[in-house]
Wavefront OBJ file of the C-alpha trace (Angstrom):
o trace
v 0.000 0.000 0.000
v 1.043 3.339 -0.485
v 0.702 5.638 2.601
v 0.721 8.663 0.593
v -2.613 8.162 -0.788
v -6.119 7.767 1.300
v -6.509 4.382 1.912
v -10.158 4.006 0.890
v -8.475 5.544 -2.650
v -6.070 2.835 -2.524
v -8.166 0.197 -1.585
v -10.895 1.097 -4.769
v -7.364 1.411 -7.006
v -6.906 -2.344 -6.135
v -10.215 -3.297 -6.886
v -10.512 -1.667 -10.119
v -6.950 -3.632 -10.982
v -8.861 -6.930 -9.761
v -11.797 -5.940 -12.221
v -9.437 -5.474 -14.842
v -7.745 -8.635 -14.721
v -10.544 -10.557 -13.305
v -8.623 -11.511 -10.168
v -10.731 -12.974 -7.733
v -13.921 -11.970 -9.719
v -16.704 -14.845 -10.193
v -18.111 -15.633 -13.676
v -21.002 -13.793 -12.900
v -19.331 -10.491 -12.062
v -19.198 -10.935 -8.222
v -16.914 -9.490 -6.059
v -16.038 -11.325 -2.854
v -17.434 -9.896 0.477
v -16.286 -6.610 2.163
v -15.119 -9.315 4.821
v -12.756 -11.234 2.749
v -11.424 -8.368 0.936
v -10.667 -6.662 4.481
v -8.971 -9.606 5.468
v -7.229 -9.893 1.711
v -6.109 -6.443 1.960
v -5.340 -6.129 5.965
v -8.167 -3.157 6.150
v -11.291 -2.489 7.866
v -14.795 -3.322 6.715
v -15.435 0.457 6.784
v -12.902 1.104 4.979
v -13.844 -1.374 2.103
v -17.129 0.035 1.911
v -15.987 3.232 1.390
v -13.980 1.854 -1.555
v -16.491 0.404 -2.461
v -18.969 3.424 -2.942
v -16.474 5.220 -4.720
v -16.602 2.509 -7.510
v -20.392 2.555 -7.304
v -20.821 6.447 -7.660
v -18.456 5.567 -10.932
v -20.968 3.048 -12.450
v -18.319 0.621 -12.221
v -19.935 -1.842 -9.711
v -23.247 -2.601 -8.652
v -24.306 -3.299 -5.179
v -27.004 -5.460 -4.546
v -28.906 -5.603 -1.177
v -28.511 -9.047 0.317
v -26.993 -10.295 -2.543
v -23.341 -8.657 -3.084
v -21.461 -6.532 -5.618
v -21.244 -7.418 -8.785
v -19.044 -5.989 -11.481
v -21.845 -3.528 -13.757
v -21.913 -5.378 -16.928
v -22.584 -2.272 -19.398
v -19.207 -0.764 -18.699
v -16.641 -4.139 -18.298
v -15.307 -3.286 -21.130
v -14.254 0.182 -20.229
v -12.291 -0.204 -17.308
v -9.579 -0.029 -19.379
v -11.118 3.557 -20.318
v -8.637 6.489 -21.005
v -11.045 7.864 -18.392
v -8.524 5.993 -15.702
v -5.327 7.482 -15.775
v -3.800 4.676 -17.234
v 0.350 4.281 -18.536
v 0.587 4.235 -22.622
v 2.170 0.458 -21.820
v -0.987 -0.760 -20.174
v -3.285 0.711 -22.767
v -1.256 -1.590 -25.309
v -1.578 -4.389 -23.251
v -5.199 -3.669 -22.473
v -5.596 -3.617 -26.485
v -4.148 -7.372 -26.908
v -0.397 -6.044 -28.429
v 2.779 -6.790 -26.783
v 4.300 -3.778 -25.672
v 7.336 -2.297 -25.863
v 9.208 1.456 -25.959
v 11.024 2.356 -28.998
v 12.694 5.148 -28.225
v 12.967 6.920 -24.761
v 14.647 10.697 -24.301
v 14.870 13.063 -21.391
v 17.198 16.285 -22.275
v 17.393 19.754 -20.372
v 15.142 22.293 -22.141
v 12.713 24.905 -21.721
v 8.990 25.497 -21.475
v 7.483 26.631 -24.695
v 4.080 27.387 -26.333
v 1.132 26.164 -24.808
v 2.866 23.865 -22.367
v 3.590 27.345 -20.159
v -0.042 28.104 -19.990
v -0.979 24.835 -18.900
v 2.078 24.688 -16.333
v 1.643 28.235 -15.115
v 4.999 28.625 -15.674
v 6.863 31.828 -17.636
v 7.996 30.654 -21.249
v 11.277 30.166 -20.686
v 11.363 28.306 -17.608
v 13.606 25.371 -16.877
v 12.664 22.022 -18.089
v 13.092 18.590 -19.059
v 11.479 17.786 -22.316
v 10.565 13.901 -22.647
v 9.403 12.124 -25.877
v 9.111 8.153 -25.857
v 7.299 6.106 -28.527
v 5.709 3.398 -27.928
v 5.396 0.152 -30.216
v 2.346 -2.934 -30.147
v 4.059 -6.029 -31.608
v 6.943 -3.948 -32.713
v 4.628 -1.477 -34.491
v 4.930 2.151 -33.594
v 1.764 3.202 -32.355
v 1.697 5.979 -30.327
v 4.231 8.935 -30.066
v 4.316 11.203 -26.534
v 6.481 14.188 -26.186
v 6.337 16.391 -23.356
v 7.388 18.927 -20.645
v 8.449 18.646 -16.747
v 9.213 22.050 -15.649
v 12.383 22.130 -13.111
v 14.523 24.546 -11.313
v 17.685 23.154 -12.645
v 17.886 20.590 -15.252
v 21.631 19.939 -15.056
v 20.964 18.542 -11.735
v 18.120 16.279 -12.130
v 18.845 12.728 -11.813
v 16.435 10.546 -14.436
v 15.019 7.353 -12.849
v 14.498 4.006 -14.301
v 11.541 4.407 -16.784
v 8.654 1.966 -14.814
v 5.671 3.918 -16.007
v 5.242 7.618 -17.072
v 3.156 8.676 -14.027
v 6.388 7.125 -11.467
v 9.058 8.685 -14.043
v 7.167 12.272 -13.599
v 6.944 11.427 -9.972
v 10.165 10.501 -9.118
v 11.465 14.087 -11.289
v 9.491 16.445 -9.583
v 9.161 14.674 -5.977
v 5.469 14.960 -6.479
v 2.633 12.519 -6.565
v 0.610 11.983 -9.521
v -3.210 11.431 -8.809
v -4.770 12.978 -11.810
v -4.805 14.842 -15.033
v -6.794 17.038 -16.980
v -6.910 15.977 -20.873
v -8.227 17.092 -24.020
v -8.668 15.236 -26.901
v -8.715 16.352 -31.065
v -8.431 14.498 -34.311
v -5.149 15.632 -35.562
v -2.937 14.889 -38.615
v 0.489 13.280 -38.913
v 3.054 16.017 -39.907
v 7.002 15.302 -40.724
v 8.778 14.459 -38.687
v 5.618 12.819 -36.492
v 4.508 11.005 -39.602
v 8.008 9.167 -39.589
v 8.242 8.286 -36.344
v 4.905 6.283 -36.038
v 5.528 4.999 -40.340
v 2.598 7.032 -41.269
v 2.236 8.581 -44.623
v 2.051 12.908 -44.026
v -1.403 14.108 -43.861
v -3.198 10.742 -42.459
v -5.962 11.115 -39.626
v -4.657 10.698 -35.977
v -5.780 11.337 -32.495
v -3.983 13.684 -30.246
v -4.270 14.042 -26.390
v -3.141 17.365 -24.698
v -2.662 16.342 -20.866
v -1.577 18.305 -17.802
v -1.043 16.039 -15.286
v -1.445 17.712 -11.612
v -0.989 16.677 -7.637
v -3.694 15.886 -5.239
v -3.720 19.768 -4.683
v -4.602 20.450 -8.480
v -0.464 21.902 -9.232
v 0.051 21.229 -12.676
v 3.783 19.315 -12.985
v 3.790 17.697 -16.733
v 2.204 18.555 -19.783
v 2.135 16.151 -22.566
v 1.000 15.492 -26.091
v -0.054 11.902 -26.785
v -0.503 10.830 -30.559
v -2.426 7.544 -31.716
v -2.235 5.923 -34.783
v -5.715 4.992 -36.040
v -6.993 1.165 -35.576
v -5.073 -0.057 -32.435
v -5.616 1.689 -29.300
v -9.585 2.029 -28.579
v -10.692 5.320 -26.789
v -13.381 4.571 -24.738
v -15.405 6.727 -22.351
v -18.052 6.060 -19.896
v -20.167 8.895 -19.391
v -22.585 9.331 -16.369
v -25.899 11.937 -17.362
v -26.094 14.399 -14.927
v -29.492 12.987 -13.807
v -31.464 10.098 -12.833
v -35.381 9.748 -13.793
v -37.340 8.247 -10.727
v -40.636 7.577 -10.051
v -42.732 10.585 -9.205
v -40.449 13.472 -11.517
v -36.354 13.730 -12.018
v -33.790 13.821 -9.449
v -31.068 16.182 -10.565
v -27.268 15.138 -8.881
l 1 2 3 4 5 6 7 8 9 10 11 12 13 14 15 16 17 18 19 20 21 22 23 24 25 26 27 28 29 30 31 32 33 34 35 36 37 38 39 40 41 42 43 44 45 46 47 48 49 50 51 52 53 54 55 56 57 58 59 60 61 62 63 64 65 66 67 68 69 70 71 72 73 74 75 76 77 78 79 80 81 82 83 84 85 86 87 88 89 90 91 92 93 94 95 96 97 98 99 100 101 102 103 104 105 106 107 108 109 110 111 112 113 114 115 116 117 118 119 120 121 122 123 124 125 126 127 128 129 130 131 132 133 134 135 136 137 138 139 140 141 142 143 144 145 146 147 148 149 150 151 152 153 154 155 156 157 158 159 160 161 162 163 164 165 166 167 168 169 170 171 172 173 174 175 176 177 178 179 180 181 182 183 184 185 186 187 188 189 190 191 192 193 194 195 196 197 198 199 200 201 202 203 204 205 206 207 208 209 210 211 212 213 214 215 216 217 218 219 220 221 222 223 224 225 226 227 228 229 230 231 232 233 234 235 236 237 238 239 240 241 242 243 244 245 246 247 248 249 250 251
């Protein structure tokens, strides 16, 4: 467990990863009880719970009276969503493809363009500038570049590369719990069209992501290109009210 997080949030992290990978979850979408997963995890039944209403108020389980939670069948599919902040390596993996970086670079540079808006950062601030492709079966497939701003790049020591949220972590001495992303169909311009074999001027999807610290400070910003036909972008979307009996209940 990590300490630096809430537990309850840690606790409804681990279940989601069970849902994923269908650890411990029965063929028909059952959860085990908040007792055994307590005991599994070494956490209180209260705390569980909470965990457990966190994924419910997400749409991700459902919790039957009497009967149990159960994994809500409309949206198994889309726990892989690019709604969860989820590492470019596990969206491969999520997508069937064997995974793998290409290329991997982390240079001293500065903050430029849009990147210091989203930052809040002057334009020619300090930074690292990252950009790492990433290959399914040996296939380029998606191309990242982005920005970490820093007060002096000469002395920042780069970690081992584990996942992109950690390597941004481990830079800045922050912790990563969420980012803010916005997503537009794009097209592949030299040199981006060579890097990911595409001819100049096909269709591609591009991400624009800040990612920020449990207090909302922005510390990366990123732009994340897909290649068409490998990587599904899903969303689950909750409306912003529920019909009941006797008019509409507005959240």
């Amino acid at each position: 467990m990590d300490r630096a997080l809430p537990l309850a949030e840690q606790v409804r992290r681990q279940l989601l990863q069970w849902i994923r990978d269908s650890t411990l979850v029965e063929d028909n979408g059952a959860l085990p009880s908040e007792s055994e997963i307590a005991g599994r995890l070494s956490v209180s039944r209260a705390t569980v719970r909470d965990a457990l209403s966190r994924l419910e108020r997400d749409r991700i389980v459902i919790r039957r009276h009497g009967s149990g939670t159960y994994v809500n069948p409309s949206v198994k599919e889309f726990t892989s969503s690019i709604t969860v902040l989820r590492d470019p390596v596990a969206l491969i993996e999520s997508a069937g493809y064997k995974a793998a970086i290409g290329h991997h670079e982390s240079q001293p540079a500065v903050v430029t363009g849009p990147a210091a808006e989203a930052l809040s950062v002057s334009a020619d601030h300090p930074a690292i500038a990252l950009s790492i492709l990433y290959l399914a079966d040996s296939q380029p497939v998606i191309w990242l570049e982005g920005v970490i701003p820093v007060e002096d790049p000469q002395a920042v020591k780069f970690p081992r590369y584990i996942t992109l949220a950690q390597f941004v972590g481990e830079v800045t001495g922050d912790i990563i719990t969420h980012s803010i992303a916005t997503v537009e169909a794009d097209i592949a311009r030299e040199p981006l069209a060579q890097r990911l074999k595409m001819k100049p001027g096909q269709s591609l999807l591009r991400l624009s992501d800040v990612y920020l610290t449990d207090e909302g400070i922005p510390v990366f910003y990123s732009q994340t290109y897909f290649t068409p036909g490998h990587i599904p972008i899903q969303f689950l979307r909750k409306t912003d009210g529920v019909p009941r009996r006797g008019g509409v209940s507005v959240w």
